[in-house]
C-alpha positions as CSV (number, residue, x, y, z in Angstrom):
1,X,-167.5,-4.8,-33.8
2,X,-167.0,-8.2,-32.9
3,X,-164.7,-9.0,-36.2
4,X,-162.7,-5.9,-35.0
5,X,-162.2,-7.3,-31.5
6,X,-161.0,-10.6,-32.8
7,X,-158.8,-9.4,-35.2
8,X,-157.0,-7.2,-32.3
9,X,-157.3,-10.4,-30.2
10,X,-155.1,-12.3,-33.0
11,X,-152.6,-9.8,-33.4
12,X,-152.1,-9.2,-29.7
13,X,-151.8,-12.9,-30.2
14,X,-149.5,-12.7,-32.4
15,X,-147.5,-10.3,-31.0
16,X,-146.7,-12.4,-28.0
17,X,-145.5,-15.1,-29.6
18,X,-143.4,-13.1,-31.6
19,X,-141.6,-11.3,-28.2
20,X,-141.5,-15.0,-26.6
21,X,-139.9,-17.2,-29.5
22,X,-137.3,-13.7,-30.3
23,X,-134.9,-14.2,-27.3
24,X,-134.7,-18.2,-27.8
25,X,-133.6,-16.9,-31.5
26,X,-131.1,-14.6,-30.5
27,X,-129.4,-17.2,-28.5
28,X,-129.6,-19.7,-31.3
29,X,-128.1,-17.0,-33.8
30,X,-124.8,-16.4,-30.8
31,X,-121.3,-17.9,-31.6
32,X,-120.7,-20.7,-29.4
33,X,-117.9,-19.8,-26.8
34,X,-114.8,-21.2,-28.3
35,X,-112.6,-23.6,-25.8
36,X,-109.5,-23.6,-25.8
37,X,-107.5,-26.8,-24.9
38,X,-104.6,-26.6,-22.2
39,X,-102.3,-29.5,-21.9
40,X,-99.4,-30.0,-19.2
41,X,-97.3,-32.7,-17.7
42,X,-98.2,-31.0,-13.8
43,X,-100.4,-29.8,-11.8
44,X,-102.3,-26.4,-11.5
45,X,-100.5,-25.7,-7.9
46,X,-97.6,-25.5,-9.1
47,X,-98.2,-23.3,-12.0
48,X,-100.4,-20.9,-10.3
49,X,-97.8,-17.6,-11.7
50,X,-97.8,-19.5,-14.9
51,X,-101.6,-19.9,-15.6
52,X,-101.7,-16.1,-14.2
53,X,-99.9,-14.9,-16.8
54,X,-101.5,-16.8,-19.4
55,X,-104.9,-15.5,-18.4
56,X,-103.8,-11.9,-18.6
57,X,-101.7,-12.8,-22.3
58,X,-105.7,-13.8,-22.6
59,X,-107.1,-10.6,-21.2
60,X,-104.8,-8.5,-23.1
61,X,-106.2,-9.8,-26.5
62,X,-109.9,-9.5,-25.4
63,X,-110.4,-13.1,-24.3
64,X,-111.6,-13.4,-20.5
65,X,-112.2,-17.3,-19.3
66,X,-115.6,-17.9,-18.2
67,X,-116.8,-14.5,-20.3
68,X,-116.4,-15.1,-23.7
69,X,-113.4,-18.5,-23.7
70,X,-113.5,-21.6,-21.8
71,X,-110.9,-23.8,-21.1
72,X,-110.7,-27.1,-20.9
73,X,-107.3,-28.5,-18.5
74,X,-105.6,-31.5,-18.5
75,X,-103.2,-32.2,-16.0
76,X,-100.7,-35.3,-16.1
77,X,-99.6,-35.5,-12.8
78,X,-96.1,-35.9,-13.5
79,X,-97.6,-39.1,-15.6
80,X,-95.8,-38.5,-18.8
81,X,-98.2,-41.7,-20.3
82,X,-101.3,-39.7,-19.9
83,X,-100.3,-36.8,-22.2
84,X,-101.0,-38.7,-25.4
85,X,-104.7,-39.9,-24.0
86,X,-105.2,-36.3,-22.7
87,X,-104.2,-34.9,-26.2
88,X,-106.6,-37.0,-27.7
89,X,-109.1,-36.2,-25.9
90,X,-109.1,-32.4,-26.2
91,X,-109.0,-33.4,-30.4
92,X,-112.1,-35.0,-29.4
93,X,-113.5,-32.4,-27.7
94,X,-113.0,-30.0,-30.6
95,X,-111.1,-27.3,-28.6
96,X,-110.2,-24.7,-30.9
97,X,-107.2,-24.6,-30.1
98,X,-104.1,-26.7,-28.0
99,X,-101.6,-25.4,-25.2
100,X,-99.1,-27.5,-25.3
101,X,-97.2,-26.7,-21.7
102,X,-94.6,-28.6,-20.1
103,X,-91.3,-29.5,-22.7
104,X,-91.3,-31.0,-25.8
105,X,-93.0,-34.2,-24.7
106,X,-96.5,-32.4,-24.7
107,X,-96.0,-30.8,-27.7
108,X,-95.2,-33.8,-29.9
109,X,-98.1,-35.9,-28.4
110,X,-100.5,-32.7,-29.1
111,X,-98.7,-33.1,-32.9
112,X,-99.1,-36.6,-33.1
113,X,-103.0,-36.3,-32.1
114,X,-103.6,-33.1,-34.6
115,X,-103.1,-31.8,-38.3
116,X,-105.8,-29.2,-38.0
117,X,-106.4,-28.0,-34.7
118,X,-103.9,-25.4,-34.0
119,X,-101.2,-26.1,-31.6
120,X,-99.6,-23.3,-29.5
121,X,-96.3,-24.1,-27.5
122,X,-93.5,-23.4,-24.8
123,X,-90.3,-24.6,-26.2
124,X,-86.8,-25.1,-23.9
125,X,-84.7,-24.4,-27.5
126,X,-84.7,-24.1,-31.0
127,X,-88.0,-25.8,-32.7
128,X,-86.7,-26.5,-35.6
129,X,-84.1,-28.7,-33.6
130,X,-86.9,-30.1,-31.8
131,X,-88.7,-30.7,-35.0
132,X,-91.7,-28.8,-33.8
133,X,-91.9,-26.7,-37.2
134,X,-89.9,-26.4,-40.3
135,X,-88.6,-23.1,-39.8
136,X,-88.6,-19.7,-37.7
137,X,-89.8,-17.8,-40.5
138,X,-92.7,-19.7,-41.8
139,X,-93.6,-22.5,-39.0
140,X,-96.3,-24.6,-41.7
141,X,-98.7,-27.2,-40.2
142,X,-100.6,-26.5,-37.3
143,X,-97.8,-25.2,-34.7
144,X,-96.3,-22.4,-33.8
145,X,-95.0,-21.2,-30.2
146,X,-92.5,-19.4,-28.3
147,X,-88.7,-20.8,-27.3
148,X,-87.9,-19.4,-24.2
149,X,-83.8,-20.5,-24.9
150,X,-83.5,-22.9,-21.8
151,X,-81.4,-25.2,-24.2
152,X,-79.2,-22.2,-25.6
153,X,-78.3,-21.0,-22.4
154,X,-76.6,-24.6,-20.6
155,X,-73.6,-23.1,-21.4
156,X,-73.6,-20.0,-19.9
157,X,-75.3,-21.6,-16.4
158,X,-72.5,-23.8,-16.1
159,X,-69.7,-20.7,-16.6
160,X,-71.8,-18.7,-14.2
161,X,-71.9,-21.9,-11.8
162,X,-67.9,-22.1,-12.6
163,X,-67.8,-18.5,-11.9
164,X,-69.3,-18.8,-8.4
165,X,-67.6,-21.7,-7.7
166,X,-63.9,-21.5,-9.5
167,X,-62.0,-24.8,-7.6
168,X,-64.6,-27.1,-9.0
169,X,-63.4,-29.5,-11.3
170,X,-66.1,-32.6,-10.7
171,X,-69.3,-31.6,-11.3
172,X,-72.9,-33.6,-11.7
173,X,-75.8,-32.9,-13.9
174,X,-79.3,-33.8,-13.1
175,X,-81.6,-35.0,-15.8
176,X,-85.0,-37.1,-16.4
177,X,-84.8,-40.3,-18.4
178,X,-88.7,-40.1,-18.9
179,X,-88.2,-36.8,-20.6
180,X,-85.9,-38.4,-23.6
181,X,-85.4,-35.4,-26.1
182,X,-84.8,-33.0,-23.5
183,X,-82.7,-35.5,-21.9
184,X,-80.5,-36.0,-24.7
185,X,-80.5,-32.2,-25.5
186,X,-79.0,-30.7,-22.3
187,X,-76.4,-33.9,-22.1
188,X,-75.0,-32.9,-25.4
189,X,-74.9,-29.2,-24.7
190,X,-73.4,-29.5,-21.1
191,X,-71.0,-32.3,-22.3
192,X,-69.8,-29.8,-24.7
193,X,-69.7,-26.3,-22.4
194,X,-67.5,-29.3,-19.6
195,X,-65.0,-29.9,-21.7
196,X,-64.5,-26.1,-22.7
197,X,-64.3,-25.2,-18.7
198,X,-62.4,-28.1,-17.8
199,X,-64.6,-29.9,-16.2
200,X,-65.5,-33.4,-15.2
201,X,-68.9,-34.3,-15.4
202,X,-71.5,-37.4,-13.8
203,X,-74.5,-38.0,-14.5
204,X,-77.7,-38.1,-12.0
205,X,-81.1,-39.8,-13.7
206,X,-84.5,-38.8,-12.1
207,X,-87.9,-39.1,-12.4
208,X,-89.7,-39.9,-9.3
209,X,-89.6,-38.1,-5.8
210,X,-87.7,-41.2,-4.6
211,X,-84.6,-41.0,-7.5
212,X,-84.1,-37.6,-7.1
213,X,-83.2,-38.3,-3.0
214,X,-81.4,-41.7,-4.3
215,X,-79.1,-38.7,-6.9
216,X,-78.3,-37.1,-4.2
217,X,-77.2,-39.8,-2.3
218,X,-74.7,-40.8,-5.1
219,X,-73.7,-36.9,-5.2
220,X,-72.3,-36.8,-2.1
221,X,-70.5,-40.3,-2.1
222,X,-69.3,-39.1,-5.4
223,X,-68.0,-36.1,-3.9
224,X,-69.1,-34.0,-6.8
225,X,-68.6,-30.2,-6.1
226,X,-71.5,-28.7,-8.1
227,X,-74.7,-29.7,-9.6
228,X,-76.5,-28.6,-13.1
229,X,-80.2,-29.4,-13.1
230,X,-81.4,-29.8,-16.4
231,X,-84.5,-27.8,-17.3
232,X,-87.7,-30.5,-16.8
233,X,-91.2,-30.2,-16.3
234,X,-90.8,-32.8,-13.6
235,X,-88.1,-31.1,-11.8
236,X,-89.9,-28.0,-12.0
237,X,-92.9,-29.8,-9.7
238,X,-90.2,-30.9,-7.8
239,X,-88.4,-27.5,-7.0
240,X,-88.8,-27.3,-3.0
241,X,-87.4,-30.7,-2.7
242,X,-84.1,-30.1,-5.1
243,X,-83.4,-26.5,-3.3
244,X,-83.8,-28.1,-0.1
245,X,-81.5,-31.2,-0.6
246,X,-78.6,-28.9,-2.3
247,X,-78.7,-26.4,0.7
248,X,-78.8,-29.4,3.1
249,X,-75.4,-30.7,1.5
250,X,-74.4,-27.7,0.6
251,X,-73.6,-28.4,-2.9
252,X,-73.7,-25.4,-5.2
253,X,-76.6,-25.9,-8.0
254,X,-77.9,-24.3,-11.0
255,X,-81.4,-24.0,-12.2
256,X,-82.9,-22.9,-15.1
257,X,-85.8,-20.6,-14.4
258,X,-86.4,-18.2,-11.3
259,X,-89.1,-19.9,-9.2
260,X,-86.2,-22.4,-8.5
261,X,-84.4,-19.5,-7.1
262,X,-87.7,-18.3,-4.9
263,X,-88.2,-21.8,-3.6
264,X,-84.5,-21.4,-2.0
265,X,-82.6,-22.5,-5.4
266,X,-78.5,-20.7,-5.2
267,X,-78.9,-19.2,-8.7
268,X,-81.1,-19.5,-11.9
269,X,-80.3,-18.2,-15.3
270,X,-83.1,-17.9,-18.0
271,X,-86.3,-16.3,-19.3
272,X,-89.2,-15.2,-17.2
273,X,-91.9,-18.2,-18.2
274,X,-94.8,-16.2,-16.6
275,X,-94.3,-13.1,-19.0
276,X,-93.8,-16.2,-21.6
């Protein structure tokens, strides 16, 4: 009787160390949450439609932050030299995966910092001219992305801006010398789209709050007529301030995406980048 009793005290014993180690197994055996890496030149206030639509791009495919992804931001302030140091880290951090956000800048530091981790990105034009990936068809290394055709469409923002405005003849273009590739991008391809309309164009560099006022001081004693702002991460922070100066001088100016146009902007022409 007293060997039967023991023996149920042992597997009662038994038993509950079974039922108490079993849930600190099952959470051993769960997949870690995987993190995904999100990279940009700004600041989350003034991409709050943006990161909207990227969490329900998320939703869509089963992903929910907090629920099953994590995501780890780093924001550059407008501080182009902390996107390399910010890219490195997230390599560090072993995020599965990279968002580059915020022109081409972002995306080649993410590239420079990565062979393996997989690189998603926004583009402004053609990849391949960006030498983000060898080719449309089959990208190769670690990146791949969407071009939302900023760059392809300069032409046709400066014929609708000619368009609104037929007498102008001297018009200025706004760009950011920090942002070199796009820089040099949307020179060539409104240099070119000028001379087809006729005409004369001068050149505006920016990239602080304090330049963009000082361009617009040189606008008006230049007397230009209309004003092309190039598409830039920094300008896009920037937005209230640009819409507000052109109204207050009343210079004519096109932009390249629609929240320019909803912060008081006179006309935008390009892709939607929240359903991007």
């Amino acid at each position: 009787m007293q060997l039967d009793q023991l023996k149920r005290r042992d597997l009662i014993t038994l038993l509950g160390g079974a039922v108490t180690a079993w849930p600190m197994a099952a959470r051993a055996q769960q997949p870690t949450m995987p993190v995904i890496g999100f990279l940009d030149t700004r600041s989350p206030d003034v991409l709050v439609d943006r990161l909207r639509g990227f969490r329900q791009g998320l939703k869509e495919t089963g992903y929910v932050e907090g629920e099953n992804v994590a995501i780890e931001y780093r924001w550059a302030e407008n501080q182009l030299d902390k996107i390399p140091v910010q890219a490195a880290e997230l390599v560090r951090r072993q995020v599965a995966v990279i968002v580059a956000s915020g022109g081409p800048f972002v995306v080649l530091a993410a590239k420079a910092a990565t062979t393996t981790i997989p690189i998603v990105f926004l583009a402004t034009e053609d990849p391949v001219r960006l030498g983000l990936v060898a080719n449309l068809a089959r990208p190769g290394g670690n990146l791949t992305g969407i071009n939302f055709f900023s760059g392809e469409l300069t032409a046709k923002r400066l014929e609708l801006l000619r368009v609104l405005v037929p007498a102008t003849t001297r018009g200025s273009v706004l760009v950011n010398p920090a942002n070199a590739t796009g820089t040099e991008a949307t020179l060539k391809d409104v240099q070119v789209a000028a001379r087809a309309l006729g005409l004369q164009i001068q050149v505006l560099n920016a990239g602080t709050i304090g330049e963009i006022d000082a361009a617009f001081a040189t606008l008006v004693r230049e007397r230009s007529e209309a004003l092309f702002v190039g598409s830039d991460s920094f300008f896009q922070s920037r937005r209230l301030q640009l819409s507000l100066l052109a109204m207050r001088h009343a210079v004519p100016a096109t932009y390249s995406t629609r929240e320019f146009a909803e912060a008081g902007g006179l006309m935008s022409y390009g892709a939607s980048l929240a359903d991007t």
